[in-house]
C-alpha positions as CSV (number, residue, x, y, z in Angstrom):
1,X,-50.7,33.6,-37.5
2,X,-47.4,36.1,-38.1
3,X,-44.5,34.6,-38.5
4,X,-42.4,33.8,-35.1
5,X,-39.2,35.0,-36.2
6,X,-38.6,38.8,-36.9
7,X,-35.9,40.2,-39.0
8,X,-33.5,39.9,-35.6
9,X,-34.8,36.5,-34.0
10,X,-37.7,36.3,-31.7
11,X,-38.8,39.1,-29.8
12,X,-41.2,40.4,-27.4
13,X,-41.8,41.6,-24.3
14,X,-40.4,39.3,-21.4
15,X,-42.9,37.4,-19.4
16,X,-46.0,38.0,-21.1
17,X,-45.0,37.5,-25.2
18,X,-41.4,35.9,-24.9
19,X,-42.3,33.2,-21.9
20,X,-40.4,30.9,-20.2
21,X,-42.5,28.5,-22.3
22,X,-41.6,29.7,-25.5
23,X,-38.0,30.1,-24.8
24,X,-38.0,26.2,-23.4
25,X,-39.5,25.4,-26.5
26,X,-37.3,27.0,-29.1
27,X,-34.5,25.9,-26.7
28,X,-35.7,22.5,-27.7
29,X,-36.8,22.9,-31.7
30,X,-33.8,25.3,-32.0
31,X,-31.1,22.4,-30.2
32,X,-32.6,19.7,-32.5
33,X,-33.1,21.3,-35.8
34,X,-29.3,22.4,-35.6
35,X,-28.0,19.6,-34.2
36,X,-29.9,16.8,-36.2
37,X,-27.2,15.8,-38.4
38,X,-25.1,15.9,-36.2
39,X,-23.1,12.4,-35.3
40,X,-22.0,13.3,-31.8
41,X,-23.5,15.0,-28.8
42,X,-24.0,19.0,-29.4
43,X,-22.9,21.2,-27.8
44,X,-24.5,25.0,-27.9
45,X,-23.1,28.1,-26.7
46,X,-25.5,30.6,-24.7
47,X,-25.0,34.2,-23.6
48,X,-27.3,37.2,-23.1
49,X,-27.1,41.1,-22.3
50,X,-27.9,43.0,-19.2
51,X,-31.3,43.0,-19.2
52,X,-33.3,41.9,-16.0
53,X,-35.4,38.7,-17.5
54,X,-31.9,37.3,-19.4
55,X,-31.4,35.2,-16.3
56,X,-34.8,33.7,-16.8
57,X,-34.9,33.2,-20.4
58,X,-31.4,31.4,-20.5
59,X,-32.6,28.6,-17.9
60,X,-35.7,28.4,-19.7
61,X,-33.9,28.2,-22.9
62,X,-31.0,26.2,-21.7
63,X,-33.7,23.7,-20.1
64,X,-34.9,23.1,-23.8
65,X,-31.4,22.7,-24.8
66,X,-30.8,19.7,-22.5
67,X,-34.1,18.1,-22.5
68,X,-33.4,16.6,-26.3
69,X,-29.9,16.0,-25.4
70,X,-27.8,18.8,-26.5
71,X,-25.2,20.7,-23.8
72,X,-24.8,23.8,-23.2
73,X,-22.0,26.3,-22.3
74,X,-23.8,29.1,-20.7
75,X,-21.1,32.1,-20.7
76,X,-22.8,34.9,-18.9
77,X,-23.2,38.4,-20.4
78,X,-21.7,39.3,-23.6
79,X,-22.2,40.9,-27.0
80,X,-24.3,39.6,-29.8
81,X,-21.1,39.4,-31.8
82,X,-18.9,37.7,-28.9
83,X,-21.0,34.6,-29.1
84,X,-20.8,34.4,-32.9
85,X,-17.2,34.4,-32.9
86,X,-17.0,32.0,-29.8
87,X,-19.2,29.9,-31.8
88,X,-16.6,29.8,-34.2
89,X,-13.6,29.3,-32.5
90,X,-14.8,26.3,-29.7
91,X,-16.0,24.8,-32.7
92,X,-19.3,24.4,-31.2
93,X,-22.6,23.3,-32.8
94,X,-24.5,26.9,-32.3
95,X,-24.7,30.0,-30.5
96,X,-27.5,31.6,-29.1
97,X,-28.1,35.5,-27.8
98,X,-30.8,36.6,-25.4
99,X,-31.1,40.2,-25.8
100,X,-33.3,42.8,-27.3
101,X,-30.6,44.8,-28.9
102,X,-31.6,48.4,-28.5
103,X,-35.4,48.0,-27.4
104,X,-36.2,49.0,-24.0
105,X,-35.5,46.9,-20.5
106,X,-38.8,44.9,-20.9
107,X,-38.9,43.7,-24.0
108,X,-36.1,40.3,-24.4
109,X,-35.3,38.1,-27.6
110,X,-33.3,34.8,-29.1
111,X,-31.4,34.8,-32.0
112,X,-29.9,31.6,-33.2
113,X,-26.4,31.3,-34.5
114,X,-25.2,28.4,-36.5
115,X,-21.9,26.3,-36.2
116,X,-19.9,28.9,-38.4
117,X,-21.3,31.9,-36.5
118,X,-23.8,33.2,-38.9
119,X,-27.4,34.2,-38.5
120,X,-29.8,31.4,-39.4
121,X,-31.8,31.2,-42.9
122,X,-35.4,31.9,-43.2
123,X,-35.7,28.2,-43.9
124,X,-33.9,26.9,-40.7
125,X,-36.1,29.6,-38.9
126,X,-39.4,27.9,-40.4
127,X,-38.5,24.7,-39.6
128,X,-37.6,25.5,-35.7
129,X,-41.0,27.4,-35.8
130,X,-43.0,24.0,-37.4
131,X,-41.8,22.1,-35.2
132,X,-43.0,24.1,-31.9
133,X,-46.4,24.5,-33.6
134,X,-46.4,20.8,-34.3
135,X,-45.9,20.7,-30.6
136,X,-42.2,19.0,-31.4
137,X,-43.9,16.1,-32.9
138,X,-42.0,12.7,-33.7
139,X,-38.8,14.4,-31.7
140,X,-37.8,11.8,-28.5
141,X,-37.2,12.9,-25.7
142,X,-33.7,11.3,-24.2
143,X,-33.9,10.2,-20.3
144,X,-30.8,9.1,-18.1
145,X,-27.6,10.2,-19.3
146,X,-29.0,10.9,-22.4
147,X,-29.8,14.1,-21.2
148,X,-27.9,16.9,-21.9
149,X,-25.7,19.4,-19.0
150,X,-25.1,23.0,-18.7
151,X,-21.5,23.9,-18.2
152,X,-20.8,27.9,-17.0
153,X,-17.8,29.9,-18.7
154,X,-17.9,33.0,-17.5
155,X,-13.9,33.5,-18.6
156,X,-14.5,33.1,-22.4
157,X,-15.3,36.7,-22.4
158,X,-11.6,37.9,-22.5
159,X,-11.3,35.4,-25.3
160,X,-13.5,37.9,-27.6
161,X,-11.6,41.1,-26.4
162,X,-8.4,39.6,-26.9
163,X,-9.8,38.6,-30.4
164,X,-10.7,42.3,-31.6
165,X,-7.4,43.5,-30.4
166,X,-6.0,40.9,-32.9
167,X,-8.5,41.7,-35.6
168,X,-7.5,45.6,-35.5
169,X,-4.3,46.4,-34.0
170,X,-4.0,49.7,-33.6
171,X,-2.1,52.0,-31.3
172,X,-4.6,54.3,-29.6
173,X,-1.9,56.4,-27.4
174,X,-2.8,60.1,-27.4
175,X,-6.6,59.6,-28.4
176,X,-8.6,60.9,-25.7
177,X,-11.9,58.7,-26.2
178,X,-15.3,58.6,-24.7
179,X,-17.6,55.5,-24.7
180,X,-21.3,55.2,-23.8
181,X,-21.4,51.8,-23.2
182,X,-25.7,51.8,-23.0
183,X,-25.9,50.4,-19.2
184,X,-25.7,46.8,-21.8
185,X,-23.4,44.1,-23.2
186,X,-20.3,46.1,-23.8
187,X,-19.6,47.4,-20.3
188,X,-16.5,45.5,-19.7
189,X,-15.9,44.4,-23.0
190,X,-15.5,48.0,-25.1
191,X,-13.6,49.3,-22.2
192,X,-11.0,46.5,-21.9
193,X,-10.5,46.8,-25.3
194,X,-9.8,50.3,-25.9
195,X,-8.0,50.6,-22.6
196,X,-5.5,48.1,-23.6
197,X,-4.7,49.7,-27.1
198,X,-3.3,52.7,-25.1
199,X,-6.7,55.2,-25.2
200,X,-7.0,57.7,-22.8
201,X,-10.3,56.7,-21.9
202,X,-14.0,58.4,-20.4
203,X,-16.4,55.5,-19.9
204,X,-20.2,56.1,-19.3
205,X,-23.1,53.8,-18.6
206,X,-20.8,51.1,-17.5
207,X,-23.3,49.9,-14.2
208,X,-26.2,48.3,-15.8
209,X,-28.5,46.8,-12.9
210,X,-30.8,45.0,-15.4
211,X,-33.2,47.7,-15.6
212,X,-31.3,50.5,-16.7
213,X,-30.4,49.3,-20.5
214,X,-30.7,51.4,-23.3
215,X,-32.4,53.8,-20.6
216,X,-31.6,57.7,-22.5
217,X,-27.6,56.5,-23.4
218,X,-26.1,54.2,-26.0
219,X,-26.6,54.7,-29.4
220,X,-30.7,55.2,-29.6
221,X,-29.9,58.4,-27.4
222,X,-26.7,60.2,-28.5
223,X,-27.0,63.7,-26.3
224,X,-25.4,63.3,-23.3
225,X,-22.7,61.6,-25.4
226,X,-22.2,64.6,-27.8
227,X,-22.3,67.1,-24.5
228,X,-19.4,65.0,-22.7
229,X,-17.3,65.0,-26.3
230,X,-17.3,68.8,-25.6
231,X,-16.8,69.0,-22.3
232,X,-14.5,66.6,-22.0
233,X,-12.8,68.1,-25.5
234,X,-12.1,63.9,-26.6
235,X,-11.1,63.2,-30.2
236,X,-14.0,61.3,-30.3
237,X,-17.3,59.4,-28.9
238,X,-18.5,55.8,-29.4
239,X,-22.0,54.6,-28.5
240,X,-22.8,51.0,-28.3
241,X,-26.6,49.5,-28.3
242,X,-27.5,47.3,-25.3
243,X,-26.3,44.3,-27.5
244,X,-23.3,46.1,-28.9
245,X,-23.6,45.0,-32.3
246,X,-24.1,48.4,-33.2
247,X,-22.2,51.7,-33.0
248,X,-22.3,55.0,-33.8
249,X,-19.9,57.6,-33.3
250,X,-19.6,61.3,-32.1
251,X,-16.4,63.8,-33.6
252,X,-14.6,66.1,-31.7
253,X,-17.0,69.1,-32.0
254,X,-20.4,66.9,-30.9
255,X,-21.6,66.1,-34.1
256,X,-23.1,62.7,-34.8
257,X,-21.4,60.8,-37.4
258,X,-24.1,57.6,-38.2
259,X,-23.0,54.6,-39.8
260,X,-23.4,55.7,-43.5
261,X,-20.8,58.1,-42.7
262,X,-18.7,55.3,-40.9
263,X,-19.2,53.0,-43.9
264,X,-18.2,55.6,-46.5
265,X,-14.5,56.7,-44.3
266,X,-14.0,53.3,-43.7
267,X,-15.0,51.9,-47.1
268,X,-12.5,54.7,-48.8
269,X,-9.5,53.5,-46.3
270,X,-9.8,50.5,-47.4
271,X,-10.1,50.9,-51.5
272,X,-7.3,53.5,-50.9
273,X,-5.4,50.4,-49.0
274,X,-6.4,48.0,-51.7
275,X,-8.4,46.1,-49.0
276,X,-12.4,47.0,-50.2
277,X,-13.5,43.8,-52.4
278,X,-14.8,44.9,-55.7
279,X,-14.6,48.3,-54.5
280,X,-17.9,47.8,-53.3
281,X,-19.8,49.0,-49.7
282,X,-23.4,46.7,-49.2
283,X,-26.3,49.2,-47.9
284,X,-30.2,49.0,-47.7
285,X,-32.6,51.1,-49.1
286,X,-32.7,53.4,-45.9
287,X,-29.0,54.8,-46.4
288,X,-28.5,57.9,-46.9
289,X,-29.0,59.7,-50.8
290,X,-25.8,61.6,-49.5
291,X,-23.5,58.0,-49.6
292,X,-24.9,57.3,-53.3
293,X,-23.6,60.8,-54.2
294,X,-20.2,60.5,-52.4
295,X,-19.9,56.9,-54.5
296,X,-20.3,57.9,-57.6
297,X,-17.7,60.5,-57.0
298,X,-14.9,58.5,-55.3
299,X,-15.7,55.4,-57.9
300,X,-17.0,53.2,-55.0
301,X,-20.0,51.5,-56.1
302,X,-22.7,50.7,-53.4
303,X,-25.1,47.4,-53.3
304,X,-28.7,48.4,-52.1
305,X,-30.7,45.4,-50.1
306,X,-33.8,45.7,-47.9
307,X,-33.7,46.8,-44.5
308,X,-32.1,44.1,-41.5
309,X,-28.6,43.1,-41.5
310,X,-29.5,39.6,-42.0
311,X,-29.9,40.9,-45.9
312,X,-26.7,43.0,-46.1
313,X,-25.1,39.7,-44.7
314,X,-26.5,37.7,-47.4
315,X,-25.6,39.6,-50.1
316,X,-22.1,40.0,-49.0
317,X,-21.5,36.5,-48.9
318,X,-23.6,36.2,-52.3
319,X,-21.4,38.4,-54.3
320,X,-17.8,37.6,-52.1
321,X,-17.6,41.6,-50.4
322,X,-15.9,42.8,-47.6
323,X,-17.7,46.0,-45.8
324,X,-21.4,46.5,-45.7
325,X,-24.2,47.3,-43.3
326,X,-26.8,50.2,-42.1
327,X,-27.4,53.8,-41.3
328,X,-28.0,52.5,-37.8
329,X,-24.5,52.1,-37.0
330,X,-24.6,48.0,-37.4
331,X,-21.7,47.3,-39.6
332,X,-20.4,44.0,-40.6
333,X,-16.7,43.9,-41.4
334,X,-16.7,40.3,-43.2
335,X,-12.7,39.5,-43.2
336,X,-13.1,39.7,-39.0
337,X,-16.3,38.7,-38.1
338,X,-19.3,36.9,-39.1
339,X,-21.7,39.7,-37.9
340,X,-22.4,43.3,-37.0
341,X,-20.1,44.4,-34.4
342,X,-19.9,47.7,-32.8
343,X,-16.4,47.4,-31.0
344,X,-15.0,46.0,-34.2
345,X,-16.3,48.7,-36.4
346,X,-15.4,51.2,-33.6
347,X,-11.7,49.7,-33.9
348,X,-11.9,50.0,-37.3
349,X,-12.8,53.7,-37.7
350,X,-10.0,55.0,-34.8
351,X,-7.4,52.9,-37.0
352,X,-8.6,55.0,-40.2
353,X,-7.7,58.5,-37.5
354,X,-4.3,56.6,-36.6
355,X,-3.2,56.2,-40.0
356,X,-4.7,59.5,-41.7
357,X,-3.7,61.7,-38.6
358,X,-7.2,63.4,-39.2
359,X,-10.0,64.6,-36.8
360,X,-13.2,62.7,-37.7
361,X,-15.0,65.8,-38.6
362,X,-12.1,65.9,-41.3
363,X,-12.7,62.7,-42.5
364,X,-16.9,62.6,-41.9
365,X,-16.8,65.2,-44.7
366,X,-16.4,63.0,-47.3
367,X,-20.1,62.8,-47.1
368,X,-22.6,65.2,-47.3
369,X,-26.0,64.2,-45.5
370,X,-29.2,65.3,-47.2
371,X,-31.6,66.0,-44.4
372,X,-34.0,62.7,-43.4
373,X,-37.2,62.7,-41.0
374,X,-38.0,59.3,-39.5
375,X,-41.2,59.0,-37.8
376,X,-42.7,55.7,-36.3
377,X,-46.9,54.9,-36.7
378,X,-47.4,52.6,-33.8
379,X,-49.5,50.0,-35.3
380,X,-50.8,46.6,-33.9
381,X,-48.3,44.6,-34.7
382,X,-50.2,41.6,-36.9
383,X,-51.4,44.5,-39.1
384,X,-48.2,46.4,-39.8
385,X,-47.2,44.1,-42.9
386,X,-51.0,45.5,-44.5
387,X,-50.8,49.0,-44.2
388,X,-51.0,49.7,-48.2
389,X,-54.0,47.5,-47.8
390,X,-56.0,51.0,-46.8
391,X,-56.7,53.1,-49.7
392,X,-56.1,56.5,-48.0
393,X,-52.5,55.4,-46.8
394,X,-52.3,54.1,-49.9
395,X,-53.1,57.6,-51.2
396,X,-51.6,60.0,-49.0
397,X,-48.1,57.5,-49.8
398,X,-48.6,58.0,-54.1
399,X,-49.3,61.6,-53.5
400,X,-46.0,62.2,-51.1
401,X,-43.7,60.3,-54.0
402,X,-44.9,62.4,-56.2
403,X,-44.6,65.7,-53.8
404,X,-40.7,64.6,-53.8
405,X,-39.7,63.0,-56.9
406,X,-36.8,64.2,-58.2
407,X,-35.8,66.4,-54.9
408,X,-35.6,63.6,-52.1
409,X,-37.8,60.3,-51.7
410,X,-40.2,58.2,-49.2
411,X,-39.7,55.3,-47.7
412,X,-42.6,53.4,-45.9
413,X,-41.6,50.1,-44.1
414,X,-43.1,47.8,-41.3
415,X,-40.6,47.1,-38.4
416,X,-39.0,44.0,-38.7
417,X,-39.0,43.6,-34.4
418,X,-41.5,46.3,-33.0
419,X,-45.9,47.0,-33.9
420,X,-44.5,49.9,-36.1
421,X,-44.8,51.2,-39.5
422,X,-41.5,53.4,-40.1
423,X,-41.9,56.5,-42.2
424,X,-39.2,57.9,-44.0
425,X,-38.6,61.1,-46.3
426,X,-35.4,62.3,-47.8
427,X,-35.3,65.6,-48.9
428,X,-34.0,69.2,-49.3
429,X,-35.9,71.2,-46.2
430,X,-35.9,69.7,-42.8
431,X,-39.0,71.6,-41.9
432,X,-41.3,70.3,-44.5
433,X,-40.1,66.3,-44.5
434,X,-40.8,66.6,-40.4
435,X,-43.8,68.3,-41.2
436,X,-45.1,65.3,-43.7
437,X,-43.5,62.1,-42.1
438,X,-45.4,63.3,-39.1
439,X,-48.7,63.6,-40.8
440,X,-48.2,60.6,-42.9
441,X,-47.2,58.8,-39.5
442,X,-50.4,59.9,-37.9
443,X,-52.9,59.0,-41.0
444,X,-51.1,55.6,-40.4
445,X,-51.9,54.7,-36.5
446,X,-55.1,56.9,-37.2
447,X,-56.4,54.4,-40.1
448,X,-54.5,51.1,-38.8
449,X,-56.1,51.0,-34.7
């Protein structure tokens, strides 16, 4: 059987993969396996995005919660990284999110938070997994008052904006700014924020009615976004995912400036600033060949992980560095917060503007982007770990590598949340890497059905 947990907590789509049996249950192994040492009566902190079946999941979940004698504070909508920092700060014994980050309106999740706000281990993950095989064997059930309650908090929310005004600052007077808030988490949140710090502000996709999330806006579709930058002729454009954990931004003339580029102006603020640990940014293997060549020039050396922020994470802690995260726009700034964070990295980027008193096409420059195709094989989804299993992927993979060695490179990887293989080449000539990720991406679901 394939492992429960994905590289961003359990996922599926609501009602038929993620039930409301499953989320009662890893309410319950979740609540006891966090919470077993624990001398006093936990508490856990639950909130979710915008999405339709959160509702659902949450009183599923927070039924689980309760039932071995754990509370929980249910605090309504709010982003991935809100919960991890209210975690924190109430002191609490977890966190949990329901949301599907940036997957579409049907699909759900629950990620797990610990006490300190950080993503769980693989271990912890196993053992809340054994346990809901071993239908929570051996674990009591309380009765009476030794069951747990479910408080509702629906004003800890300004508790997190006021936070990432704290964290970063910055005076955003005479920055005319445009978010696309994804019809998800950062609705109120993002434009709170940036209102307060003095933005002249445009805010789109702020009415999500549970079904419109991630629906063509936020950061997995960045064109009506670039076109209002224009129109509107704004300084700059953010784009959150339906979790906001995630961000990616849009300069002044409509070009898309990912989260490599984010990482590399940000990463040289703050080694110019004398803030970047080790004067080192964490990566994965899917970055950009463009940020290893802007390194080596500005003395910044880069860490390389495996794709899923849970790995950058690790290594940062590892190794004691500051900045690090993905292509994807899901940065973690360590000295603030515990996990990716798209306001915070948005914050964090318009203070690096402020303070330079450059246009972000200016400062994107730093970075040249070497031209990548990304194509996804839909694959059934307990095969997609197998694919070099078949010898004429196999093949058709060798033969690619050695197509582009030395003038780009390929990068095949299972999805750690979706039934996909991703394909990846780096290379000089957009025309030909579309041309072979797409053939590649077709021998793949072709081969694998």
């Amino acid at each position: 059987m394939a492992r429960m947990f994905g590289t961003d907590g359990v996922r599926g789509v609501a009602g038929s993969e993620l039930t409301i049996e499953l989320a009662t249950k890893l309410g319950q192994a979740g609540a006891y396996v966090l919470t077993k040492e624990q001398e006093h009566q936990a508490t856990i902190i639950v909130g979710c995005d915008t999405r339709i079946s959160g509702g659902m999941l949450a009183s599923a979940l927070m039924a689980g919660i309760c039932s071995v004698g754990a509370n929980a504070i249910f605090v309504g909508v709010m982003p991935t990284p809100a919960i991890a920092y209210l975690t924190r700060k109430h002191k609490v014994d977890a966190g949990v999110v329901i949301s599907a980050s940036h997957n579409p309106m049907e699909f759900n999740g629950i990620k797990f938070f610990n006490g300190d706000g950080y993503k769980l281990s693989d271990a912890l993950e196993d053992e809340i997994e054994e346990l809901i095989k071993n239908n929570m064997k051996d674990v009591v059930l309380p009765i009476g008052s030794g069951v747990g309650k479910i408080d509702y908090r629906f004003d800890l929310v300004d508790q997190y904006v006021n936070f990432m005004k704290n964290c970063v600052p910055v005076d955003l007077s005479g920055l005319k700014i445009v978010i696309d808030c994804a019809e998800g988490a950062s609705y109120y949140t993002s434009v709170k924020a940036l209102k307060d710090l003095g933005a002249d502000l445009v805010a789109i996709h702020t009415e999500p009615d549970g079904t419109n999330i991630n629906a063509n806006c936020g950061s997995t579709h960045m064109d009506e976004l670039k076109a209002r930058v224009v129109y509107e002729k704004a300084n700059i454009g953010l784009a959150f995912d339906g979790d906001a954990d995630r961000m990616l931004a849009v300069d002044e003339n409509g070009e898309l400036v990912d989260g490599d580029q984010v990482m590399a102006i940000c990463g040289l603020h703050m080694k110019k600033n004398g803030q970047l640990k080790k004067d080192t940014i964490v990566v994965t293997v899917m970055s950009n060949l463009g940020l290893d060549i802007m390194a080596k020039k500005e003395g910044l050396k880069l860490e390389k992980t495996k794709v899923g922020d849970r790995y950058v994470l690790e290594n940062m802690m590892e190794n004691g560095y500051n900045i690090g995260g993905e292509q994807s726009g899901h940065i973690i700034f360590l000295d603030d917060n515990t996990t990716g964070d798209g306001l915070l990295s948005a914050l964090h980027l318009l203070r690096v503007m402020v303070e330079t008193k450059k246009p972000l096409s200016e400062l994107a420059s730093v970075m040249e982007v070497l031209p990548q195709a990304l194509v996804n094989a839909k694959v059934p989804n307990h095969k997609k770990e197998s694919y070099m299993e078949y010898p004429e992927i196999a093949d058709a993979i060798a033969a690619l590598e050695k197509k582009f060695n030395g003038e780009g490179r390929v990068l095949i990887r299972p999805s750690g949340t979706e039934p996909l293989v991703r394909v990846m080449i780096e290379g000089k000539d957009q025309k030909v890497i579309d041309e072979e990720a797409k053939k590649l991406a077709e021998l793949i679901t072709n081969t694998m059905l």
